[in-house]
C-alpha positions as CSV (number, residue, x, y, z in Angstrom):
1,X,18.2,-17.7,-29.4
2,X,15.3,-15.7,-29.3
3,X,12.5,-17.1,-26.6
4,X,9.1,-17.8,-28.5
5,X,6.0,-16.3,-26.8
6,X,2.8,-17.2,-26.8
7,X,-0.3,-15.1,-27.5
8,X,-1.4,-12.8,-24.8
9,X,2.6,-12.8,-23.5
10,X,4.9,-9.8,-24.4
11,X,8.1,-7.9,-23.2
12,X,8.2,-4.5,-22.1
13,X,11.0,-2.0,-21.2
14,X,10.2,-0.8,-17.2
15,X,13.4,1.2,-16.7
16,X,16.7,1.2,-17.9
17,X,17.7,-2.2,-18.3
18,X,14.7,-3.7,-16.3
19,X,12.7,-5.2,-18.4
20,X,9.1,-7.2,-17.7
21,X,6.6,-9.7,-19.0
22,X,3.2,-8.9,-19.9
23,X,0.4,-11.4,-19.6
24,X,-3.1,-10.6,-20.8
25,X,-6.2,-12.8,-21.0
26,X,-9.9,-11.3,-20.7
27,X,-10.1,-12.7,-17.1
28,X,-6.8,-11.9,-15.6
29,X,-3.3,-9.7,-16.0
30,X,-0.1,-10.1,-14.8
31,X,3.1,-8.9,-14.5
32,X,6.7,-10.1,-14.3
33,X,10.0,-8.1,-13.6
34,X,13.1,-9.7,-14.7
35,X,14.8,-7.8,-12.1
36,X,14.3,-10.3,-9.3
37,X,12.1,-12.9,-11.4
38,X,9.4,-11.5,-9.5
39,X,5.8,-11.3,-9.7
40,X,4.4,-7.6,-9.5
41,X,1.3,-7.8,-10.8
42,X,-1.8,-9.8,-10.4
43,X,-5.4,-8.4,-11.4
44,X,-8.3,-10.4,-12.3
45,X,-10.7,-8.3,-14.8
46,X,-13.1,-6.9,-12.5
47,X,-11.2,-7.0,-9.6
48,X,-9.5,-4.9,-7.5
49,X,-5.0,-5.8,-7.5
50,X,-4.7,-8.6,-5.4
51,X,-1.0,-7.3,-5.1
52,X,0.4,-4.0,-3.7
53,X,3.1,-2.0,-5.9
54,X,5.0,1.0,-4.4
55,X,4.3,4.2,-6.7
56,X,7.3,5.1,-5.0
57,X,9.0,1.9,-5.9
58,X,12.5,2.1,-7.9
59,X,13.6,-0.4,-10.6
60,X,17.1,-0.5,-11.0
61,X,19.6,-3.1,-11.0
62,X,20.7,-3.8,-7.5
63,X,17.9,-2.5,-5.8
64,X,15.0,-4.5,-4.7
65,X,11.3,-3.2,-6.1
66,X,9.1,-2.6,-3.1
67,X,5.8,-4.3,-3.8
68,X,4.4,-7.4,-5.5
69,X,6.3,-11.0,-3.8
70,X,10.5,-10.1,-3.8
71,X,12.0,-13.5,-3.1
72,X,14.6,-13.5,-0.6
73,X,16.8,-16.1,-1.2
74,X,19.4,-18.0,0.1
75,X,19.0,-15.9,3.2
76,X,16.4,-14.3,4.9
77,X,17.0,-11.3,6.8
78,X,20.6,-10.6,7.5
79,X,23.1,-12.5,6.5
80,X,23.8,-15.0,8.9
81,X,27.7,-14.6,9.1
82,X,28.7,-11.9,7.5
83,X,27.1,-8.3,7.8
84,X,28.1,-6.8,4.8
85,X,25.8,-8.9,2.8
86,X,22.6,-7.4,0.9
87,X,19.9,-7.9,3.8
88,X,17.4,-11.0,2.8
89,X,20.1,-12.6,0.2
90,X,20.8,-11.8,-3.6
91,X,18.2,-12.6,-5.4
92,X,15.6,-10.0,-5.5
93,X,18.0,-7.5,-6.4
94,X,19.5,-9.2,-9.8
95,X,18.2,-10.2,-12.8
96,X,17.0,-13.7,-14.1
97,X,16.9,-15.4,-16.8
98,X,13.1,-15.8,-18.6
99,X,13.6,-19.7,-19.4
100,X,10.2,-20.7,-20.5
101,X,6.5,-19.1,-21.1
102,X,3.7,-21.2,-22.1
103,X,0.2,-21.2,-22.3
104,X,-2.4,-23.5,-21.6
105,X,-6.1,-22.2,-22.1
106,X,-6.1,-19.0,-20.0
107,X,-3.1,-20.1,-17.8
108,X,0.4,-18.8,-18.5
109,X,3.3,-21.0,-16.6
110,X,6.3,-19.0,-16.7
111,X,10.1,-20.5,-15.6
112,X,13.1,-18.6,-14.8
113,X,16.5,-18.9,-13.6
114,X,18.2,-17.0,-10.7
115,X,21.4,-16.3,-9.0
116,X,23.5,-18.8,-7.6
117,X,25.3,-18.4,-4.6
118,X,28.2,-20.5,-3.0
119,X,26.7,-23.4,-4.7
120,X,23.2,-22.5,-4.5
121,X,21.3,-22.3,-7.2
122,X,17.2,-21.0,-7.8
123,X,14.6,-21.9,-10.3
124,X,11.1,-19.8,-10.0
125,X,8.2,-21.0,-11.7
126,X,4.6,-19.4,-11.8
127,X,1.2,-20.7,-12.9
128,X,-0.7,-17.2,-13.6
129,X,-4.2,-18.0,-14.3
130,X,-7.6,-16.7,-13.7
131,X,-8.5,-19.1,-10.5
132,X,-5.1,-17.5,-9.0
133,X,-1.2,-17.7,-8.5
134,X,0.7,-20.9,-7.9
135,X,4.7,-19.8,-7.0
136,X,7.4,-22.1,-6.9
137,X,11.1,-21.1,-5.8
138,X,13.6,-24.6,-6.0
139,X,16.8,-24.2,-4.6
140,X,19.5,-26.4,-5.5
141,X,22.7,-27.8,-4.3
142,X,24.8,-27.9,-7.0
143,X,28.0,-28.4,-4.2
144,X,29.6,-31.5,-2.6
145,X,29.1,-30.7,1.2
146,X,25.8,-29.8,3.1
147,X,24.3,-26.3,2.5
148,X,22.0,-24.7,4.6
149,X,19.8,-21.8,3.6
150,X,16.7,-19.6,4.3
151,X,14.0,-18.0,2.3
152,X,11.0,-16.1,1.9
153,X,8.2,-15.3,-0.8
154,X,7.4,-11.8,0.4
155,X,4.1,-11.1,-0.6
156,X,2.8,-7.5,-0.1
157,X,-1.1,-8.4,-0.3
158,X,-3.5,-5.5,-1.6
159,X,-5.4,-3.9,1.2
160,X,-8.3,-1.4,1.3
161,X,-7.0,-0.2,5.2
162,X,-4.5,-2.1,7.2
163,X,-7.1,-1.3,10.3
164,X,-9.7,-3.1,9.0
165,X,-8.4,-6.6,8.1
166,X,-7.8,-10.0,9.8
167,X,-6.2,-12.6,9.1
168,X,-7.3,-16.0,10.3
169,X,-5.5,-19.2,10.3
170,X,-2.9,-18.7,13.1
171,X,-4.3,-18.3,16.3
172,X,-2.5,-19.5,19.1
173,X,0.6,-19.8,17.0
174,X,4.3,-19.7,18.0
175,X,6.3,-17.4,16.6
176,X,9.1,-15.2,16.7
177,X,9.0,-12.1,17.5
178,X,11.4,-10.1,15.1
179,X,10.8,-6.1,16.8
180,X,11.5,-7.0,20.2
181,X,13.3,-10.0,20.0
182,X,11.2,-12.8,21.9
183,X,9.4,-15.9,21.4
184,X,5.4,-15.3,22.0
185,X,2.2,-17.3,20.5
186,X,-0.5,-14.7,18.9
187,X,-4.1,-14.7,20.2
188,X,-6.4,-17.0,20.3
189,X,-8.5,-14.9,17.5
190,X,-8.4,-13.6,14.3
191,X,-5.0,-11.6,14.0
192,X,-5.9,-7.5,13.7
193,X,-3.0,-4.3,13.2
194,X,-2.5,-1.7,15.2
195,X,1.3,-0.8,15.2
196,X,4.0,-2.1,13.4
197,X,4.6,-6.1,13.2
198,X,7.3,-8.0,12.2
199,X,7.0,-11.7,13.0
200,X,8.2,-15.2,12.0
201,X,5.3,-17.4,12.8
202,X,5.7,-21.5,13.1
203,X,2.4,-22.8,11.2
204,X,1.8,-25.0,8.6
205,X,-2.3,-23.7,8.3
206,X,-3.6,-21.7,5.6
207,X,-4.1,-17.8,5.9
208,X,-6.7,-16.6,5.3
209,X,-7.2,-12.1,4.2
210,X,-10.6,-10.6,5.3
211,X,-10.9,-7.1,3.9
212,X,-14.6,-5.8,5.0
213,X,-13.6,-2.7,2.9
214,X,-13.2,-4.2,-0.2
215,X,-15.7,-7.4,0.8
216,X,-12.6,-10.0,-0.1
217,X,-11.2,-12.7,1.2
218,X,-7.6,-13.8,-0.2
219,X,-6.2,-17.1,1.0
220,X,-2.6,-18.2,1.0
221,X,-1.7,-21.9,1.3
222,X,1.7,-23.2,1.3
223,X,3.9,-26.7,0.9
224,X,7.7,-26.8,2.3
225,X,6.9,-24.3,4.7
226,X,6.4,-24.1,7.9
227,X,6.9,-20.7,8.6
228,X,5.3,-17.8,7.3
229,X,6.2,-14.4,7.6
230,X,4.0,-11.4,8.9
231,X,5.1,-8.0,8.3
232,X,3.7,-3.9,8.0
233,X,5.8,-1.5,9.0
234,X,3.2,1.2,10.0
235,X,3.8,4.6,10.0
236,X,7.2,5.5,11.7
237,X,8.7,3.1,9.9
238,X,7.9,3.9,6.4
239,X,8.8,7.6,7.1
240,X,12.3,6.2,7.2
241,X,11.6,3.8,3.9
242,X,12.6,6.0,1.2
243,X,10.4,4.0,-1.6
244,X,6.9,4.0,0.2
245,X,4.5,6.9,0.1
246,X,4.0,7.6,3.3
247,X,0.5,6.5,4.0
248,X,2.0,3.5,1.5
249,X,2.0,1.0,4.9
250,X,-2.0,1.2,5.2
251,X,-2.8,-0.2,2.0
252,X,-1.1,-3.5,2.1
253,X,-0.1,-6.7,4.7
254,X,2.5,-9.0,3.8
255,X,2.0,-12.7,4.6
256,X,5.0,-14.7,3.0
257,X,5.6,-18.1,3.0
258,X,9.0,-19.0,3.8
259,X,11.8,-21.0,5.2
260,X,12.7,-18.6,8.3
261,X,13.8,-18.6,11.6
262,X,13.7,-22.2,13.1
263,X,12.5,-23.4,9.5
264,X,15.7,-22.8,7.8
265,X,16.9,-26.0,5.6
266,X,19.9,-28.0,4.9
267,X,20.5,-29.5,1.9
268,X,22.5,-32.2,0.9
269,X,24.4,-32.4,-2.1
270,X,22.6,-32.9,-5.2
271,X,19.7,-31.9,-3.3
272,X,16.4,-29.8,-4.1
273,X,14.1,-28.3,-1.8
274,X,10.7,-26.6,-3.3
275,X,8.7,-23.5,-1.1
276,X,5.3,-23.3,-2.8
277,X,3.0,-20.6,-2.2
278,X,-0.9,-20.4,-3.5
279,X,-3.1,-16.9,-3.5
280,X,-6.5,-17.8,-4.0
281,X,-9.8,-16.0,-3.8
282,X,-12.0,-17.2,-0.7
């Protein structure tokens, strides 16, 4: 059955056998990749991306696109028993299933289906609409004994200069120190780069971008969270990241609402957990 789209809404041919949905209004665009059901692009018209796309970026099955939010899911990070698995879980780097697209006024709400895995099961849904992005990833236990799992909407925020941003909203914060291994809190001001981070941080607050370059603020907000992840590799490590350019790690800051670290979950079975995350303009 072929899935009815509304106006502004259109399928496109990325790469071999990745394909993507198109949304178009006269206040906003937006992409979709069915390779990992995940957002790539967000523009309001006159605006600059709020999301940061790889040029370097590869889209092939089995291979996770660098940019935009990648959803790791039902792990995040490596797997926690076994170390052959794909690093953050399976589902950013296999295609889902485009359930629904709808329109209502200028908003698009678009539904599909992911990977399951050892009883797990995903749903992602998105409201795309001019005010902003509303993400939804539900995970599922379709098994009959407890299931734990971990995720993480990895959003790779547009930046005009990693060195001249903030973000406010966790000061004083515990968290998790993922490049040297400890627990810390962060300081007592606005949070500022210089060096590579890499840090699960235990907050339920909203965060909040400041980008004097491009005179924007961007603010993520989040329900069954209370973790979110912080993360730029900086220069030495993209060197060794073989689909960033390499001044690619100045020009975005990922702040990802998640399920990580001490916030992992359990579900029973039968049960549904929901991680919602909101970009808005400040």
């Amino acid at each position: 059955m072929t899935l009815s789209l509304p106006a502004g809404a259109s399928l496109a041919r990325l790469a071999d056998s990745v394909d993507v949905l198109q949304l178009d209004s006269p206040l906003f665009s937006a992409r979709i990749a069915l390779l990992g059901g995940q957002l790539i692009d967000f523009t309001p018209t006159g605006d600059r991306p709020w999301l940061y796309l790889s040029p370097k970026a590869a889209f092939q099955p089995g291979k996770a696109i660098r940019g935009g939010v990648p959803l790791c899911w039902p792990w995040f990070g490596p797997h926690p028993q076994d170390s052959a698995q794909p690093a953050h879980g399976v589902a950013r780097s296999q295609a889902w299933r485009l359930d629904t697209v709808a329109r209502e006024g200028e908003a698009f709400h678009v539904e599909l289906s992911g990977p399951r895995h050892a009883g797990l099961a995903a749903v992602m849904r998105y409201r795309l609409a001019p005010d902003g992005v509303d993400m939804t990833l539900t995970t599922r236990n379709h098994s009959t004994a407890d299931l734990a799992f971990s995720a993480a909407l990895h959003t790779y925020l547009a930046v005009s200069d990693i060195a001249g941003i903030t973000l406010g909203g966790l000061e004083n914060a515990p968290c998790h120190d993922k490049l040297s291994d400890t627990r810390a809190t962060l300081p007592a001001g606005p949070l500022r780069f210089d060096g590579e981070r890499d840090a699960i941080v235990y907050s339920t607050q909203d965060v909040s971008l400041d980008d004097a370059g491009w005179a924007r603020r961007l603010l993520v907000s989040r329900t069954g969270s209370a973790s979110v992840v912080v993360w730029n590799p900086w220069q030495d490590k993209t060197a060794r990241l073989g689909d960033l350019p390499a001044d690619g790690w100045r020009h975005f800051v990922c702040v990802e609402a998640a399920n990580a670290g001490d916030d992992s979950r359990t579900l029973a079975p039968g049960g549904c957990h929901q991680l919602v995350c909101r970009l808005r303009k400040g």
